[in-house]
N, C-alpha and C positions, 0 to 999 in steps of 0.2 A: 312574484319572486323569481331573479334569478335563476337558473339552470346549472350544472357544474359545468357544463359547455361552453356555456358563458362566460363563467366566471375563468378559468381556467383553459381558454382557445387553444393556447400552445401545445400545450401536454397535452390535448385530444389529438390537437393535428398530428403532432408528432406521432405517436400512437398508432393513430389512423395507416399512416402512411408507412410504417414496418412493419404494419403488420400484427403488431403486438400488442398484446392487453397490459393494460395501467401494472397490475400488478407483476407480469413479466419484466416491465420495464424498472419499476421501484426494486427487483430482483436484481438488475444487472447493476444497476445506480449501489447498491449497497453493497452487492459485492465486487465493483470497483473498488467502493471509497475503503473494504477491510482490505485491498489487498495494497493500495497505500500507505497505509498507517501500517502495516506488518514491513514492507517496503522502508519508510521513513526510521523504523526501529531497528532494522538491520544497517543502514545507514549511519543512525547514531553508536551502535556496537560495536562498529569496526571501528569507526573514528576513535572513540573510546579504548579499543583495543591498542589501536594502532600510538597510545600515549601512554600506554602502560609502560615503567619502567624494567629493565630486567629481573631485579625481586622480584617485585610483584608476576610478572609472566612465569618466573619458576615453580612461584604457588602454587600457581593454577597450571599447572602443567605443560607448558608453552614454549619454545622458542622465541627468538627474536625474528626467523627467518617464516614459522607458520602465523605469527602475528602481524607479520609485513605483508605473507600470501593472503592470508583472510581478510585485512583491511584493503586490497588493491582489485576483489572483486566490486564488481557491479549489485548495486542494489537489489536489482531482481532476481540476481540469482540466489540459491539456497547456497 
C-alpha cells in the first residue's frame, strides 16, 4: 500500500521545505480563501451601492457623495 508521501509528493515537499506542518499550512490556505470571499462581498456591495438610486440612498441614510466615496474604495480595505 501506498504511503501519503506517495500519494501526495507535492504537499509534503512543499511542507518540507517551509518549514511547516500540513496543518499550518491547510491554516493559511483557508484563511486565505475566507478573506477572499469577505474581499469578493465587499466588492459586490459597493458595486451594488454605487447603483442605488437617490430614494433608495435616502432610506438608508446616505448620500449620493458617501455612496460614491464607499464604492471608489478598494476591495481590501474596510
Amino acid at each position: 500500500m501506498a504511503t501519503r508521501t506517495e500519494i501526495f509528493p507535492l504537499r509534503y515537499t512543499l511542507a518540507k521545505r517551509s518549514g511547516r506542518s500540513l496543518p499550518s499550512m491547510r491554516l493559511f490556505f483557508r484563511k486565505a480563501w475566507c478573506w477572499l470571499a469577505i474581499a469578493r462581498q465587499r466588492y459586490r456591495t459597493r458595486q451594488q451601492l454605487a447603483q442605488l438610486d437617490d430614494r433608495a440612498l435616502q432610506d438608508i441614510g446616505l448620500s449620493r457623495a458617501d455612496a460614491c466615496q464607499e464604492a471608489e474604495k478598494p476591495f481590501w480595505r474596510e
